[in-house]
Phi, psi and omega in degrees: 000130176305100185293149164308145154272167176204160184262181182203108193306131177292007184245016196295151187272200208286302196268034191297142166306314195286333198330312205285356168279313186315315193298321190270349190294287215293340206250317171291334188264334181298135079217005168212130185237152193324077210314304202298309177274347185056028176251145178287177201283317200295327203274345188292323191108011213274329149278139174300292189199155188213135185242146153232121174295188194284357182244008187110336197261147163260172188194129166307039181278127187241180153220169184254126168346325205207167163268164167065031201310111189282335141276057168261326161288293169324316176254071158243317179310281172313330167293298194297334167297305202287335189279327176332313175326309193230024179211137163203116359278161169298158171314159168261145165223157210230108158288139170290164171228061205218154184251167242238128169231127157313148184268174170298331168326288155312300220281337189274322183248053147236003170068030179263150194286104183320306163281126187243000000 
């Protein structure tokens, strides 16, 4: 029988098997950050969904702060370094087309107003 892809939640708890994808996802996007906001990828929310397909790899669906985001190539680049760091092979990654909503987390150290 063939594996399945499946997806694999960023919120799994500590002692979860799968965890250590989380872990490492969360130790590569904290180290890139946003120019404009200076918040790192991970704590922005900015991956989505972490898959491992049917062949083993994982994939990387993320968003961008903004559409048409003008640092988005620059930080796909620096994302595609920093998960390198700590996957072999690195995630493949897939932009969303979706828009990006901040957690309360955020919206509190960017000084925005809880309700949008």
């Amino acid at each position: 029988m063939e594996p399945r892809p499946r997806l694999i939640p960023l919120d799994l708890p500590p002692k979860h098997p799968d965890r250590h994808y989380v872990d490492n996802l969360a130790a590569a996007l904290s180290t890139v950050l946003d120019p404009e906001l200076g918040i790192d990828a991970w704590t922005l929310g900015l991956a989505q969904e972490l898959e491992l397909n049917e062949h083993g790899r994982l994939i990387l669906r993320f968003v961008f702060t903004t559409p048409f985001c003008p640092y988005g190539p620059a930080l796909v680049t620096e994302m595609e370094a920093a998960l390198a760091q700590v996957f072999d092979p690195p995630p493949a990654l897939v932009l969303l087309a979706r828009a990006w909503v901040p957690s309360d987390e955020v919206k509190a150290l960017l000084g925005l107003p809880g309700a949008w």
